[in-house]
N, CA, C and O atoms as a GROMACS GRO file, in nm:
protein
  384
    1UNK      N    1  -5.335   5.927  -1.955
    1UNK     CA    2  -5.301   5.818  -2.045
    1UNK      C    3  -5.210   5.872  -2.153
    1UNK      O    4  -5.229   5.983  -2.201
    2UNK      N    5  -5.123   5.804  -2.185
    2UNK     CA    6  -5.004   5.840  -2.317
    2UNK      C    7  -5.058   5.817  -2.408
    2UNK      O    8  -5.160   5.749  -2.401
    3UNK      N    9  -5.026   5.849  -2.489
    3UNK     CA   10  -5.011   5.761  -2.639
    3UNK      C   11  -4.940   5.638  -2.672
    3UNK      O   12  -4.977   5.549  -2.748
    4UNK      N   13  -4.818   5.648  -2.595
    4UNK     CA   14  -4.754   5.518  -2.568
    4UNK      C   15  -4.874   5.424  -2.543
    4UNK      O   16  -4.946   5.358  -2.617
    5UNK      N   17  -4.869   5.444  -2.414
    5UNK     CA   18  -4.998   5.344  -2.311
    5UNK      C   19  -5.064   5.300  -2.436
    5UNK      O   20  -5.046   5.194  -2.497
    6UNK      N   21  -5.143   5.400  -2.465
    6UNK     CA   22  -5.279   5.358  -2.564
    6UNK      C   23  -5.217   5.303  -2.695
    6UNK      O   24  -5.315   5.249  -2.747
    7UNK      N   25  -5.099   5.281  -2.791
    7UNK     CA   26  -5.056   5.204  -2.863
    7UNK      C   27  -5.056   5.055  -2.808
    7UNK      O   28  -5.119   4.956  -2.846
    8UNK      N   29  -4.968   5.070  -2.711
    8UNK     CA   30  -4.955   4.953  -2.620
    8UNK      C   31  -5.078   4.844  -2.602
    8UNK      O   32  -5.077   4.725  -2.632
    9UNK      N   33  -5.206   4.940  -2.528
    9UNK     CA   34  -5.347   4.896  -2.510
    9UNK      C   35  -5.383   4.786  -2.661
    9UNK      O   36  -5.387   4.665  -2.685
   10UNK      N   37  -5.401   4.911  -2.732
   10UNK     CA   38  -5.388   4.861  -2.873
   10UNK      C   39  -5.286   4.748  -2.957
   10UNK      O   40  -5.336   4.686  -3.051
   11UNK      N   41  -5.170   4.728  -2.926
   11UNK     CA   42  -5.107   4.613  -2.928
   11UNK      C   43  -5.133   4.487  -2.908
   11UNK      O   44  -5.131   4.395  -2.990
   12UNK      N   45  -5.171   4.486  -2.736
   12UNK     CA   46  -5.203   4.379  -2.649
   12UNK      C   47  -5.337   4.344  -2.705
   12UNK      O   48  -5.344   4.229  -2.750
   13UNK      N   49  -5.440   4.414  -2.711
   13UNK     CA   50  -5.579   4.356  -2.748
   13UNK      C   51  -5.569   4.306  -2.875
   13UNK      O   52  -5.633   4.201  -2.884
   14UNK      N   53  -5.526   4.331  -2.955
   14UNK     CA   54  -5.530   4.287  -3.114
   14UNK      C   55  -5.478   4.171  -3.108
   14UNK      O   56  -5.534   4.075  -3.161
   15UNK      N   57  -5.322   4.155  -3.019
   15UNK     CA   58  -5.267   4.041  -3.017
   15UNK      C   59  -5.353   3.966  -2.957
   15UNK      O   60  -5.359   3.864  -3.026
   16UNK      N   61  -5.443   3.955  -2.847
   16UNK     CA   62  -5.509   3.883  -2.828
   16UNK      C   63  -5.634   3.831  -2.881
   16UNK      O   64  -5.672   3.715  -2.873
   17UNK      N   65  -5.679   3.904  -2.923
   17UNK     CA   66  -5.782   3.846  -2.942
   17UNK      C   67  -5.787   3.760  -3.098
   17UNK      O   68  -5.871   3.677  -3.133
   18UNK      N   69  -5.646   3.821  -3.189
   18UNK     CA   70  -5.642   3.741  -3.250
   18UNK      C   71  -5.572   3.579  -3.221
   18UNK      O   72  -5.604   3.469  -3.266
   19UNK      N   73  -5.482   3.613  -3.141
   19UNK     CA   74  -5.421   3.476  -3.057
   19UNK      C   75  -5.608   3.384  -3.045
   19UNK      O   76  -5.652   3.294  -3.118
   20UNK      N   77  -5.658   3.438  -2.954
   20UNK     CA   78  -5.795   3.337  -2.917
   20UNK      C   79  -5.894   3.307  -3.022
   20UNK      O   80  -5.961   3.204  -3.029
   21UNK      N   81  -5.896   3.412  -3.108
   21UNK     CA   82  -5.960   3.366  -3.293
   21UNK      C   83  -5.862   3.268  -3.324
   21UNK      O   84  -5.906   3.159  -3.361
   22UNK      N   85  -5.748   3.280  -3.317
   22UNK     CA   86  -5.712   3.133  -3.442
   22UNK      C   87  -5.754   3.009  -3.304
   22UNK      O   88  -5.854   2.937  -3.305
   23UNK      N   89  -5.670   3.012  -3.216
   23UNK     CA   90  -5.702   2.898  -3.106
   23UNK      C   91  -5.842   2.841  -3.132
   23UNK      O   92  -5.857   2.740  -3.201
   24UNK      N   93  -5.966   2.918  -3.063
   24UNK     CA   94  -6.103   2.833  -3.097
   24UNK      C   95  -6.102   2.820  -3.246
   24UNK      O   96  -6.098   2.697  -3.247
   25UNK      N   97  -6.103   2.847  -3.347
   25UNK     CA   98  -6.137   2.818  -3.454
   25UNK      C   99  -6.062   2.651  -3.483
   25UNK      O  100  -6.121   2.550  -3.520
   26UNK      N  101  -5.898   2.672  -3.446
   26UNK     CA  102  -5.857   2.498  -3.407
   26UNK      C  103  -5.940   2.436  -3.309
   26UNK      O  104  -6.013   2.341  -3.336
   27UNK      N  105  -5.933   2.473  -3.226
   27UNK     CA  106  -6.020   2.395  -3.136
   27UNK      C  107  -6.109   2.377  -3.162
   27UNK      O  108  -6.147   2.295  -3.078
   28UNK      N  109  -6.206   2.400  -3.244
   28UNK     CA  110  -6.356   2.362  -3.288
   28UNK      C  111  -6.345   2.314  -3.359
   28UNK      O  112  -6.406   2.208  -3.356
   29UNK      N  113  -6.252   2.345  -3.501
   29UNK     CA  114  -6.254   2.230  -3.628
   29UNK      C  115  -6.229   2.140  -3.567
   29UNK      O  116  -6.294   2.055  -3.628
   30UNK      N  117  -6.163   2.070  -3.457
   30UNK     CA  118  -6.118   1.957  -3.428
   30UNK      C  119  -6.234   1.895  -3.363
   30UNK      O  120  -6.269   1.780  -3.388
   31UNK      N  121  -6.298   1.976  -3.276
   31UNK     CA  122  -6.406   1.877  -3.223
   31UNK      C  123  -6.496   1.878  -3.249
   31UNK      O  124  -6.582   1.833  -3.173
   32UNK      N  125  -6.528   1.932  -3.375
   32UNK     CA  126  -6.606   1.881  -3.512
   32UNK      C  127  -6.606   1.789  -3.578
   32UNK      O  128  -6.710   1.738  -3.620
   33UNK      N  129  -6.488   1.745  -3.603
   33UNK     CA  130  -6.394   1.669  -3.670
   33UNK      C  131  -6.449   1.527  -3.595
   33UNK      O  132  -6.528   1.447  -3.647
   34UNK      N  133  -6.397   1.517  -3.481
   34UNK     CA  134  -6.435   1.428  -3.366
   34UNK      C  135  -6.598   1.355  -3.372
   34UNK      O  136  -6.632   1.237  -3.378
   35UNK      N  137  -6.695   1.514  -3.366
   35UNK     CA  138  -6.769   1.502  -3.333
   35UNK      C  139  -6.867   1.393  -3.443
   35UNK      O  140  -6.927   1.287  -3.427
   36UNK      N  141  -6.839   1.497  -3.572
   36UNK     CA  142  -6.927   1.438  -3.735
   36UNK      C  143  -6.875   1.372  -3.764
   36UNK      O  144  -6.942   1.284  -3.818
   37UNK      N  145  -6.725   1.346  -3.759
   37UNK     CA  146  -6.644   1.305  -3.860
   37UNK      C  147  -6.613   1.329  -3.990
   37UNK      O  148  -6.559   1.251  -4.068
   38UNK      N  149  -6.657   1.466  -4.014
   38UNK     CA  150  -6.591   1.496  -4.146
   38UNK      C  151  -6.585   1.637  -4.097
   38UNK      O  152  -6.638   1.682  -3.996
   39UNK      N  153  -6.515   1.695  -4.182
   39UNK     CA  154  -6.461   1.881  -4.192
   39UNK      C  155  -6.604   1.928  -4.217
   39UNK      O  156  -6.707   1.899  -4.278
   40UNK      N  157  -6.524   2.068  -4.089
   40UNK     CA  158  -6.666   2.162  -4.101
   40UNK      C  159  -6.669   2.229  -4.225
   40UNK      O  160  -6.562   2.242  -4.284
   41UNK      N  161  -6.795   2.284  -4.286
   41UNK     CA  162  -6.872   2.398  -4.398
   41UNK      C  163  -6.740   2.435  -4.338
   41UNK      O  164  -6.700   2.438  -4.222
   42UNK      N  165  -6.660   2.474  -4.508
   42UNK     CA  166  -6.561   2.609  -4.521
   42UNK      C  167  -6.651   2.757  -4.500
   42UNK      O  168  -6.622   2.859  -4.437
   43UNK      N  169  -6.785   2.715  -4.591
   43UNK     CA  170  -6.849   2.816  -4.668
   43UNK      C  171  -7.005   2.738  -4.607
   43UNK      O  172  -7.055   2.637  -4.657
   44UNK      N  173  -7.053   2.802  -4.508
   44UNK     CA  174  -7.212   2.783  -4.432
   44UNK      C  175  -7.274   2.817  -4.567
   44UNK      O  176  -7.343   2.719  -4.595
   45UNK      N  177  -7.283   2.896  -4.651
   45UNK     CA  178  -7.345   2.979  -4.726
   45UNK      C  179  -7.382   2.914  -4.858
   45UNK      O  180  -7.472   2.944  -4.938
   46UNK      N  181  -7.300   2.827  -4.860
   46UNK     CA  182  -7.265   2.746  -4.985
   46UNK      C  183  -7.409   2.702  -5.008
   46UNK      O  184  -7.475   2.709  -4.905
   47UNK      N  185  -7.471   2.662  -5.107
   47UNK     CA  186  -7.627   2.580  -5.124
   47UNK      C  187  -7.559   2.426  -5.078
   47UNK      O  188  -7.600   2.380  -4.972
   48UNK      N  189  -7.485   2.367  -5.133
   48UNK     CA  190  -7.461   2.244  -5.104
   48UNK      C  191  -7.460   2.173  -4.955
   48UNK      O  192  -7.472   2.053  -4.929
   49UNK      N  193  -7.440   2.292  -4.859
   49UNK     CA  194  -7.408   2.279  -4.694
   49UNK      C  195  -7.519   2.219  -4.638
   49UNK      O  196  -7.543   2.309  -4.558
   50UNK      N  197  -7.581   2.160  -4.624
   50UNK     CA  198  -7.702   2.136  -4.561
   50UNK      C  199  -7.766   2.268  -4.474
   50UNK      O  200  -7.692   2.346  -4.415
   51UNK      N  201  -7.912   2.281  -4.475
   51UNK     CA  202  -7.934   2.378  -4.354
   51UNK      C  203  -7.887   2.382  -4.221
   51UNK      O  204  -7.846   2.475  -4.152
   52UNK      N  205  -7.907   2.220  -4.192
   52UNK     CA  206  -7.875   2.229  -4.032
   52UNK      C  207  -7.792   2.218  -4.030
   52UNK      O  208  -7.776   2.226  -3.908
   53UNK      N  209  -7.597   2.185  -4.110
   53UNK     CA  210  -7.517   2.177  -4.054
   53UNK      C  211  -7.420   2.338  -4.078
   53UNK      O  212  -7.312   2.370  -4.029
   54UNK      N  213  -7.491   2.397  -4.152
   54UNK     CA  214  -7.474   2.573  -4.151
   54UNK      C  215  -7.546   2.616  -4.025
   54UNK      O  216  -7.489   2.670  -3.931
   55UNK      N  217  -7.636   2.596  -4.028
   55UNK     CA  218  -7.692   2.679  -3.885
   55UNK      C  219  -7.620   2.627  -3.738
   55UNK      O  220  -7.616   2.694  -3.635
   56UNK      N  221  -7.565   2.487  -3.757
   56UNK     CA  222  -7.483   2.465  -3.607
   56UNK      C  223  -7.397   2.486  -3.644
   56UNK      O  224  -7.346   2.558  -3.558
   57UNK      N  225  -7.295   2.471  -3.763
   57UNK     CA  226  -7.164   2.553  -3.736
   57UNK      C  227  -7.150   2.648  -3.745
   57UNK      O  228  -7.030   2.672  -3.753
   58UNK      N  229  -7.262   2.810  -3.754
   58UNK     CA  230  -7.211   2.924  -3.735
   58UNK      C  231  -7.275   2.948  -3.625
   58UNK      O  232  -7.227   3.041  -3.560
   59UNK      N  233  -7.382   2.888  -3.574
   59UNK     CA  234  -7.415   2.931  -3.410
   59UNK      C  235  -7.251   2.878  -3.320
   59UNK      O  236  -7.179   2.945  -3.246
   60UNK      N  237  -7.238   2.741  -3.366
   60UNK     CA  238  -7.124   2.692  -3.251
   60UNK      C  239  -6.994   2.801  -3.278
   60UNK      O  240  -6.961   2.874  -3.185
   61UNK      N  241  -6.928   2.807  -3.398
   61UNK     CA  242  -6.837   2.851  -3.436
   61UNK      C  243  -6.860   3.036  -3.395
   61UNK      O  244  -6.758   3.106  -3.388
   62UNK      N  245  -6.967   3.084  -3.376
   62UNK     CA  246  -7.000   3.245  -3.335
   62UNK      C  247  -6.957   3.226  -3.186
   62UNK      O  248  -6.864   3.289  -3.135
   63UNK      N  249  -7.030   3.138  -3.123
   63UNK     CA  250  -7.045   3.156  -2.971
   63UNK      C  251  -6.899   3.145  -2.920
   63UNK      O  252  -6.863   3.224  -2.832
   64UNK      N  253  -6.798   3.037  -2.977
   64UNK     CA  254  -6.687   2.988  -2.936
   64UNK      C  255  -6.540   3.096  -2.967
   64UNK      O  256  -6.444   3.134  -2.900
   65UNK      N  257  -6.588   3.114  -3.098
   65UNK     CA  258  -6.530   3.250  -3.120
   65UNK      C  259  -6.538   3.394  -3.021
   65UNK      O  260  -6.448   3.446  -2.956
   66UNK      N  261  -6.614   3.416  -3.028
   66UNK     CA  262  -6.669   3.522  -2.918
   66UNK      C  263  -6.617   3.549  -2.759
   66UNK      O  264  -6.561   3.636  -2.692
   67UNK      N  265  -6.681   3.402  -2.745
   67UNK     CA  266  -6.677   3.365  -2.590
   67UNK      C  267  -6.485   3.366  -2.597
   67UNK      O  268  -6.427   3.417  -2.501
   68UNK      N  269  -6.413   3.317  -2.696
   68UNK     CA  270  -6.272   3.318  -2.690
   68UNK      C  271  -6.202   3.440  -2.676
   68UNK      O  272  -6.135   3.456  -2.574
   69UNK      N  273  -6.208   3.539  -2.773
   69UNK     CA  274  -6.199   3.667  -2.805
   69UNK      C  275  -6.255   3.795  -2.633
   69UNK      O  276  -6.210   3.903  -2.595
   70UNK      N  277  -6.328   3.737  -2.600
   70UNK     CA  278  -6.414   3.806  -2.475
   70UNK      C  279  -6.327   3.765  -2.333
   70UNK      O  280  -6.304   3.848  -2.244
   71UNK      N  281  -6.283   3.620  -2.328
   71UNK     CA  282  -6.191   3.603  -2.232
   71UNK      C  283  -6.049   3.653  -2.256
   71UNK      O  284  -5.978   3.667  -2.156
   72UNK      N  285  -5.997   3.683  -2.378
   72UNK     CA  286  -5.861   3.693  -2.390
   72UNK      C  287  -5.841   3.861  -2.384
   72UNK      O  288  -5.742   3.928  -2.355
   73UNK      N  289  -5.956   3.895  -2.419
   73UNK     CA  290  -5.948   4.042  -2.415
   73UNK      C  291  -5.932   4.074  -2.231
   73UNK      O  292  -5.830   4.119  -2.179
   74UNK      N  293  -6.053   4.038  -2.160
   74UNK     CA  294  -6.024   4.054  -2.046
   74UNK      C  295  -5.943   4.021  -1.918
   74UNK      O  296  -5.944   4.062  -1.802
   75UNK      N  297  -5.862   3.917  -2.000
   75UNK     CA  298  -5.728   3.872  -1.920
   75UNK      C  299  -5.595   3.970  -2.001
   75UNK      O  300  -5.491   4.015  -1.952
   76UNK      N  301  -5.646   3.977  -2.128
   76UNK     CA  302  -5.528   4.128  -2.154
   76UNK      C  303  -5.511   4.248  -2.063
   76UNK      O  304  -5.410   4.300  -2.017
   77UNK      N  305  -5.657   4.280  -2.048
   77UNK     CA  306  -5.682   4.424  -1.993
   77UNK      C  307  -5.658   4.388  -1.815
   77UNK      O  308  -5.675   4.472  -1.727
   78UNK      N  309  -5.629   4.292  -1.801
   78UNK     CA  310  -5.600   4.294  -1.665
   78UNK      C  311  -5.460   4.330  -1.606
   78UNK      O  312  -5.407   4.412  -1.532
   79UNK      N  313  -5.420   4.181  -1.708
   79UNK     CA  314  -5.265   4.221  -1.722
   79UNK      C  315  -5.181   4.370  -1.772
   79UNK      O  316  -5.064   4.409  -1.775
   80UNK      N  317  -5.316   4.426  -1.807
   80UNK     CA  318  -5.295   4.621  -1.825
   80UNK      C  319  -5.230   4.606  -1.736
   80UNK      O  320  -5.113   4.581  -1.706
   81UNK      N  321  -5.413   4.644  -1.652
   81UNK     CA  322  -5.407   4.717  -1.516
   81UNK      C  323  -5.289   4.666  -1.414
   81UNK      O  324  -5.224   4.749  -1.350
   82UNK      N  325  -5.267   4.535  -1.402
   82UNK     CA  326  -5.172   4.523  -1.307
   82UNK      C  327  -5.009   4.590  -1.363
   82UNK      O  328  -4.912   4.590  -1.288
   83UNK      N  329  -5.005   4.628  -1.467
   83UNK     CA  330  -4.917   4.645  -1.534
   83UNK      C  331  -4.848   4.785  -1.498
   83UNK      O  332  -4.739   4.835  -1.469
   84UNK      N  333  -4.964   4.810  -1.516
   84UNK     CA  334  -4.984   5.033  -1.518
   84UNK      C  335  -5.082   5.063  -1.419
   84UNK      O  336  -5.146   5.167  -1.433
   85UNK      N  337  -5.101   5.003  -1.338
   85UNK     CA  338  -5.201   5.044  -1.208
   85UNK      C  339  -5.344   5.115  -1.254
   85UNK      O  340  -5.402   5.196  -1.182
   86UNK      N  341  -5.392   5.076  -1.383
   86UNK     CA  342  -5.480   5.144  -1.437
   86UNK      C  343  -5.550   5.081  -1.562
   86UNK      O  344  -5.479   5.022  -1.644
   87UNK      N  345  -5.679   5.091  -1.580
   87UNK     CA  346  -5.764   5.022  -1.701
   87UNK      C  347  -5.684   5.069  -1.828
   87UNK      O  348  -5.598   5.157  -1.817
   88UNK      N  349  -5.711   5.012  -1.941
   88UNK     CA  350  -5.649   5.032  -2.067
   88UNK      C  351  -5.769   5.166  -2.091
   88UNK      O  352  -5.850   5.197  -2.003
   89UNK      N  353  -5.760   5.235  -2.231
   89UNK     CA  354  -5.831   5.382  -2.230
   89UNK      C  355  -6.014   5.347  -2.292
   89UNK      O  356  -6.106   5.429  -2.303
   90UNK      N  357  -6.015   5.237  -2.313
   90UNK     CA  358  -6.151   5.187  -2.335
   90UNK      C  359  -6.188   5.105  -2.275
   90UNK      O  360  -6.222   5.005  -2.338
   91UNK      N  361  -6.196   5.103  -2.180
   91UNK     CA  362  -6.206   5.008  -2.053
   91UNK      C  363  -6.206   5.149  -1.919
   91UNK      O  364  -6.309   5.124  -1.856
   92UNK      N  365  -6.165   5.228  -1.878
   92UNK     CA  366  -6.134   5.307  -1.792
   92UNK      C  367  -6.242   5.401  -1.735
   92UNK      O  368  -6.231   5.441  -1.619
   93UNK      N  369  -6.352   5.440  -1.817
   93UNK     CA  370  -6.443   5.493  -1.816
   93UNK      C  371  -6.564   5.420  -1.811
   93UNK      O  372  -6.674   5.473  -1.818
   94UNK      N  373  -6.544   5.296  -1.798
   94UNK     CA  374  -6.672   5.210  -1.806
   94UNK      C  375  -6.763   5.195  -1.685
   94UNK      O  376  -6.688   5.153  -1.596
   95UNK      N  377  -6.879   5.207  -1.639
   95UNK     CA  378  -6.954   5.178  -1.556
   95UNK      C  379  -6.965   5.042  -1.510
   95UNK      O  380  -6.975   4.977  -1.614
   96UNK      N  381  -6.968   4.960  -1.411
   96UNK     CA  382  -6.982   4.844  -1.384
   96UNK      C  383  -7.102   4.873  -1.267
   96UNK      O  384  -7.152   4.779  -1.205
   0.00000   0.00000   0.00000
């Protein structure tokens, strides 16, 4: 593995996964939006937030986030491998 490579690695994942953080985070305010009809908790934390609508928008907003970030990473690292005939350098050593 280069250093190149592994900048590169490092490029691509960051770009992605921040690409799929902003995406779901639109995509959820919106079908929040939809859903309640009013804007989600800026601030879950806030006292004013209600309990339950802090506890579903950071369960929904964790999972969607995540689950976003988790697919974009592994369609990055694919597009590695097909790239460079080889896993990115944290990915390469992994047991499956």
């Amino acid at each position: 593995m280069t250093v190149a490579g592994s900048k590169m690695w490092s490029l691509m994942g960051l770009g992605a996964t921040v690409g799929a953080t902003f995406a779901a985070r639109k995509a959820l305010t919106t079908t929040w939006k939809v859903a309640t009809g009013k804007q989600p908790p800026q601030n879950p934390a806030h006292p004013d937030v209600s309990l339950a609508e802090a506890v579903a928008w950071a369960t929904v907003s964790g999972v969607a986030v995540g689950l976003a970030r988790m697919f974009a990473s592994r369609k990055a690292a694919d597009y590695y491998r097909r790239s460079t005939g080889h896993l990115p350098p944290n990915l390469d050593d992994v047991e499956v």
